[in-house]
Every structure is written in structure tokens, then in C-alpha cells.
C-alpha angles and dihedrals in degrees: 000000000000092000085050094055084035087055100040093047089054095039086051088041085052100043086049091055104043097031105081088038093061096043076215100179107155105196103238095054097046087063092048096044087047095049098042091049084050094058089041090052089043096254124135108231093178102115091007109086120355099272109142094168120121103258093241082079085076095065091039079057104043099103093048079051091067087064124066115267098253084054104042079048089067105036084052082048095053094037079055095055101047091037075064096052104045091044094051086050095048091054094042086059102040085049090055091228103183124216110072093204093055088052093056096052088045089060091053094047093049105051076053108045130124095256089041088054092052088048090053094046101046095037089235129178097236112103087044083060086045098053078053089070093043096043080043095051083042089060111043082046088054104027094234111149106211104056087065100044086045089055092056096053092042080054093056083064082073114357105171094070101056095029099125090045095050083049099056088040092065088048103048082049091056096048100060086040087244087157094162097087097032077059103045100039093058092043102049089052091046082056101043082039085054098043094048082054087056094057094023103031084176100051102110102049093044094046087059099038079065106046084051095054087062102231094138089068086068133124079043091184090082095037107134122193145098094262093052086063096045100255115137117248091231092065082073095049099093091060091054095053098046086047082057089043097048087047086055102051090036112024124234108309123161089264093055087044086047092057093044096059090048092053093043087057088048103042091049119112086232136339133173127251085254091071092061088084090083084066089076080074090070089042089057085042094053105041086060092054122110119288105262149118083265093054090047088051089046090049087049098059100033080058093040081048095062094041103062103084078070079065091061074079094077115009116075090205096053092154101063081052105046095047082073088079093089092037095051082041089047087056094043097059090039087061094058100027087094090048124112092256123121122167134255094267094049094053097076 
């Protein structure tokens, strides 16, 4: 406990220090650090500034808001990397991925990859969504009750992109009759919901006022999605209901919660490169399937998968390109999902 506060009070004194000297603002997180100080100084910033977040961010923010902007910046950037790092590693773990060395280098690779570096650089919220799936898989394997009530409220952050997760995640809750997130989740955002109307009483019309004008879709040059390229949703239907069939036959294991992350990204009207971070969950996932030609093949695309922003190189539609990660992770996970592989919470 002592070497975490440690930790935190010279992160914060460094981040104070080199901050300002850097004049580091990625764009994404000024907005956020703008919007958030507006609802905590009673100030509506819907239609204002483009700040699409629910307003309970602002109180999830509020200790990077005592530091300047350039400062707070950092220390989000840094939170972001080792998030990455201790989610991969969970997952590593609840999977049961063997090779301890692999795992190691993996690490290394996935606080760098291509999606990690645009979340860096924009300040997203993505890696926040993707430690809710994590926080959600560590407690359904070890029956706490707050990891995964503290995932579902981290996924309202961004919901759209781990819809069909969060989804399976409140089934596989009810199933085994584990009431006690399903109770606090939905009561600590009633209480954050209730306490930004206190300071925003508008908030809600204006947020979806918002989100109905469209603005998130701009910039639309980096718009990823099915739909962006003129290929209908329900083309990716199938793969949702056999996600929901194999949850039902197997329950909800890392590999079913990897595929349904690869499907969600795929079966979305539109997401950011930067979503594609999520995709490092199927590469944990395959790597702890059975030994076989299938788990090579599904290796082989979930790394393909993360590879193909290099491609933005050489292709000038890169984009059209780079939405087949979920697809080529969707495939992956469809290969092993058959195999003779359950994860550590189903063994028992």
C-alpha cells in the first residue's frame, strides 16, 4: 500500500515537472479534461465542445483535474500504458497461456502496438473499456464481486464497443444467481447520473441531443467500420448469435469473451483504430488454446490482426484494410472455439 502511494506521489511530482515542458495535449483528453472541469464548475459542456462522454467521467477524472492539463496529459498517458500491461497479464494468466517467456515479450509488444500508440496519442478511453473486460473475466474466475461491478461501470465509459461482452457478462451473472453486481453497477451510476444532474440538470437531454447530431462521426477520414465501406450490419449477425450460442453451451470463458469482443468491433455501425486495442484480448485467448494446426492458423491472424495499421504505409485506403482486424480476429477465435480448451473457472 505504502510503495502504491509512493508510486502515485512521484508519478504526479514527475508529471508535474515534465508536463508543462513537454506542452504534451493529446486531443482526445483535452476534450475530456475540458468537459469534465466544465460539469464540476456547473457548466453544461453538450453542444459546446465535442465531449460525447457520460458526465460521470468527470467525477472518475477529478484527481488528474487538480493538475494542469499538460500534466494531468502524462500522467492519463502513463495510467494508459501500464493499464495495458496489467490487463494483458491478467488475461494472460485467467486464459491459462502457457510460456512464461512469451508472455513476457508479449507484454512488451502490447503496451507498443500499433492500436496502443493511437490511444496514446489521441488520450482515448479505450484501454479504460478494455481493463472492464479484464476486471469483468477476474471476477467471475474469483467470485468477487467488485471487479466485475467495477467493469461494468468502467464500459459505460464507451459502451458500444463492448456491447455484446457486457452483454454476455450480465448473463453469465444471472446464471450462476451472482445479483450483487448487477446491483451495485446500476446503483453507483444511478448515483453519479443523479449527482451530475445536480450540477448539469440538463445533462441528459443535451448528451443526447449530441449523440443524435452526429459530431462524434467527425473527423470521418479515420472512420472504421462495415458500414463506412458499404457492407450491410446483418452480415455480421451470424457471428453474434453463435457468440450467444457458444456462451450458452460453454459459459462465459476468456476465449467466448475474446470472441465476443472480435465480433462487437465487427458488428458496430463505425469505431477508431484506437478501438482495435481491445483486439490483444483474442491474441491472449489464442495463444491458451489446445495445441493444434487450428491454434497455429488462429495465432497467425490475431497477429496479422495487430500488424495491419503498418499497412496505412502503403495502402491509401488503409482503412478499408485495417477494419479486417476484427474480422481476421473473429476468424481466429472461430478456428479454436471447437477445441478441447475451458478456462480456469469452468474446470471445477
Amino acid at each position: 500500500m505504502f510503495i502504491g502511494a509512493l508510486s502515485v506521489l512521484i508519478l504526479a511530482a514527475v508529471a508535474l515537472i515534465v508536463g508543462p515542458a513537454l506542452g504534451w495535449a493529446p486531443i482526445d483528453f483535452c476534450r475530456f479534461y475540458t468537459g469534465s472541469k466544465m460539469i464540476l464548475a456547473v457548466q453544461n459542456p453538450y453542444g459546446q465542445l465535442p465531449f460525447f462522454a457520460p458526465p460521470w467521467l468527470a467525477f472518475l477524472l477529478s484527481p488528474l483535474l487538480l493538475l494542469p492539463r499538460s500534466s494531468a496529459a502524462l500522467v492519463w498517458v502513463l495510467l494508459n500504458m501500464a493499464t495495458i500491461i496489467a490487463s494483458f497479464q491478467t488475461f494472460w494468466t485467467l486464459a491459462s497461456a502457457p510460456g512464461q517467456q512469451q508472455r513476457s515479450a508479449l507484454l512488451g509488444l502490447a503496451a507498443i502496438a500499433p492500436y496502443a500508440l493511437f490511444t496514446y496519442i489521441t488520450g482515448q478511453l479505450s484501454i479504460v473499456v478494455l481493463s472492464a473486460c479484464v476486471l469483468s473475466a477476474w471476477g467471475l474466475t474469483t467470485g468477487r464481486h467488485w471487479p466485475t461491478a467495477i467493469g461494468l461501470i468502467l464500459a459505460s465509459l464507451k459502451p458500444h464497443i463492448v456491447a455484446l461482452p457486457m452483454v454476455l457478462v450480465v448473463l453469465e451473472l444471472m446464471r450462476r444467481r451472482q445479483w450483487q453486481p448487477l446491483l451495485i453497477a446500476p446503483g453507483v451510476l444511478v448515483a453519479m447520473g443523479l449527482a451530475a444532474a445536480l450540477l448539469v440538470p440538463a445533462w441528459p437531454r443535451t448528451m443526447l441531443a449530441s449523440w443524435a447530431g452526429g459530431a462524434f462521426y467527425e473527423p470521418r477520414d479515420n472512420l472504421l467500420g462495415l458500414s463506412a465501406f458499404n457492407v450491410p450490419l446483418w452480415s455480421t449477425y451470424p457471428f453474434v448469435v453463435y457468440a450467444l450460442l457458444l456462451w450458452w453451451h460453454r459459459g462465459l470463458d476468456t476465449h467466448v469473451l475474446a470472441l465476443a469482443v472480435a465480433v462487437n468491433l465487427l458488428a458496430i455501425p463505425y469505431s477508431r483504430s484506437y478501438d482495435y486495442v481491445l483486439l490483444l484480448l483474442p491474441l491472449a485467448a489464442a495463444r491458451a488454446a489446445s495445441p493444434s494446426p487450428q491454434r497455429r492458423a488462429s495465432l497467425g491472424l490475431v497477429a496479422l490482426a495487430q500488424l495491419l495499421p503498418l499497412f496505412r504505409v502503403f495502402i491509401p485506403q488503409a482503412g478499408l484494410v485495417e477494419v479486417l482486424a476484427p474480422a481476421l480476429c473473429t476468424l481466429g477465435m472461430l478456428l479454436i472455439s471447437q477445441l478441447g480448451w475451458i478456462a480456469p473457472w469452468r474446470k471445477n
